[in-house]
N, C-alpha and C positions, 0 to 999 in steps of 0.2 A: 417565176412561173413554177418553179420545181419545189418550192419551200409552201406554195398556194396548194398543190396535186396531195405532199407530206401530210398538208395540217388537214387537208379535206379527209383524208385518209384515217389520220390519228381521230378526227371527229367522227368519222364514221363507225371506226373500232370502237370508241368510248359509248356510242349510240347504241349499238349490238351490244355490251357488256353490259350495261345499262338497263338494258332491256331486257335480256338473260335473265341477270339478277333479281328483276321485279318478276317478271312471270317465274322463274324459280320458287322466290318466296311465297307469291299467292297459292303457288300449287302445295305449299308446304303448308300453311295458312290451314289452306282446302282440309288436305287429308288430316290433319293434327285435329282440327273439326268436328270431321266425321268422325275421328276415333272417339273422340270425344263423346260426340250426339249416342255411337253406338253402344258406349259403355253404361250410360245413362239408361239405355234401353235394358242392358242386364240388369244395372241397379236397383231399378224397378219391380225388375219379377224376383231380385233377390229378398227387396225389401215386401214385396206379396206373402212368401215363403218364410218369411219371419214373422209376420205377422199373423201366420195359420198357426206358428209353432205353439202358440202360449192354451189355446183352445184344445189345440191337440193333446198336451202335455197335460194336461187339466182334465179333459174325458178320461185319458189314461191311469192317472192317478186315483180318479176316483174308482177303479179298479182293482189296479197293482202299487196300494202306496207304498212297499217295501221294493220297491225299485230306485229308489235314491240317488245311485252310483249313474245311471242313464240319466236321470231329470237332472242330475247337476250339468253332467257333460252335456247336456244341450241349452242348459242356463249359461254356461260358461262360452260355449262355443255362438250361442248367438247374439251375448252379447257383445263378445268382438268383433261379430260380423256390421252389425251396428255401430259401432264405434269406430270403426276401420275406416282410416280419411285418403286412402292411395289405390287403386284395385288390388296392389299388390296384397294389401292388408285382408281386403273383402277374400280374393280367391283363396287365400289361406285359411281363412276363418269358415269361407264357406266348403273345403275339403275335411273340418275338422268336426263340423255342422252335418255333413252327410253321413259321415260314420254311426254318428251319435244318433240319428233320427234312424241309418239300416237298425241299429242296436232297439229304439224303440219301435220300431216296427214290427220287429222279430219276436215281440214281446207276445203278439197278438196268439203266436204257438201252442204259448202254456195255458192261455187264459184266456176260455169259453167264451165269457163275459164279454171279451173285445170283438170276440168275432159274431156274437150277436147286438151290437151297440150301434146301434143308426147313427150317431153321432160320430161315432169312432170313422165308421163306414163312409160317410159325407165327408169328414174330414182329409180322409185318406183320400177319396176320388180328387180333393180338390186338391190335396198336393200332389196328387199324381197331375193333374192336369198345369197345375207351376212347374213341377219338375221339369213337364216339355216345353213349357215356354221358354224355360233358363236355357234349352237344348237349343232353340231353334237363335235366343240373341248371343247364346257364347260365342256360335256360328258366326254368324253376321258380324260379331265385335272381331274377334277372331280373323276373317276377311277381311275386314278393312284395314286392321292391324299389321296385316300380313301386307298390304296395300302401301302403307306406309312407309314402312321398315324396308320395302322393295328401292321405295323412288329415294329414299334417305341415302342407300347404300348404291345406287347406282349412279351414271352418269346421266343426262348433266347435274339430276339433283344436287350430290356427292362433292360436289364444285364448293357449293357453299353452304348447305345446311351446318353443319359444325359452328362455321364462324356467325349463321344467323340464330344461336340457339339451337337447335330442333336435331336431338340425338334419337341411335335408334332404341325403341321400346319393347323390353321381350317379356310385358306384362301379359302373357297368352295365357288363354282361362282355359286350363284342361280341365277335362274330366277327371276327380278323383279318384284313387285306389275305393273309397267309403262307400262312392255314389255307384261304384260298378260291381261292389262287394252285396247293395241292399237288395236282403232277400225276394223273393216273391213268395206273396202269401195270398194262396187258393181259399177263399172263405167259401166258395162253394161247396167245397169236398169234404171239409173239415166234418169232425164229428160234433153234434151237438148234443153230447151229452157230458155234463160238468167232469171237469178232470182235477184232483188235485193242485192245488198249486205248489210251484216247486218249494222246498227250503233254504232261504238263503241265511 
């Protein structure tokens, strides 16, 4: 009777751990998922923002073609952004991307031309308005991320993610030092009457 009460017992433990383990995993399943779905969500607007760059780069030039040292560093920088097969790679490339497009932005200063350019103009509106959309999925990837990283490291997650695979992830998409550094430029104010261009 007593070895009957034991084994009912050990079946029972082995049921609840059993059990544990699978709802553990699905919930790990889950969130790795969503990280996933939400990165995909950046990807997108990063891959928008790259794809305005070459239009942009091009009205510019036909302005300012002695700017070279800017139009490399954003040939350079986006196309690793492009090329980049890990987020880690993209958030990198894409902080190296923001410098280089403040730098051509800033350009619009010395040169009249840009700040009367419809093109130039549309262009800008439309990466200003990718800019914010990168703002609101870094967020969002960013939370779930942080969602993740939470249930990996705590209990019961913490139990078994290790041994089923699933470590934590501190691929977190800050803001860069470049995209906080880019100017603002008032085309309404500006003067419109032809200025020099600088010497370089």
């Amino acid at each position: 009777m007593k070895l009957g009460v034991v084994a009912i017992v050990i079946i029972l433990i082995l049921l609840i751990g059993v059990g544990m383990y699978v709802s553990i995993k699905n919930t790990l399943v889950q969130k790795n998922e969503a990280v996933k779905s939400t990165w995909s969500q950046v990807d997108v607007v990063l891959q928008r923002r790259a794809d305005l760059i070459p239009n942009l780069v091009n009205t510019v030039k036909g302005i300012t073609k002695q700017e070279q040292a800017v139009f490399g560093e954003i040939a350079d920088a986006r196309s690793k952004l492009l090329s980049a097969g890990t987020p880690e790679g993209k958030i990198a490339a894409n902080g190296q991307l923001d410098g280089a497009l403040g730098r051509l932005l800033a350009l619009a200063e010395n040169y009249p031309q840009l700040r009367s350019s419809e093109n130039f103009l549309r262009l800008q509106d439309e990466l200003a308005g990718t800019e914010n959309r990168i703002a609101v999925e870094r967020k969002r990837y960013n939370d779930t991320l942080q969602d993740y990283n939470t249930y990996v490291q705590q209990f019961p997650g913490s139990l078994f993610a290790s041994s089923m695979g699933f470590k934590v992830n501190n691929a977190y998409f800050a803001a860069s030092e470049g995209s906080r550094a880019v100017p603002k430029v008032d085309f309404g104010t500006q003067q419109s009457q032809p200025q020099p261009e600088p010497a370089h």
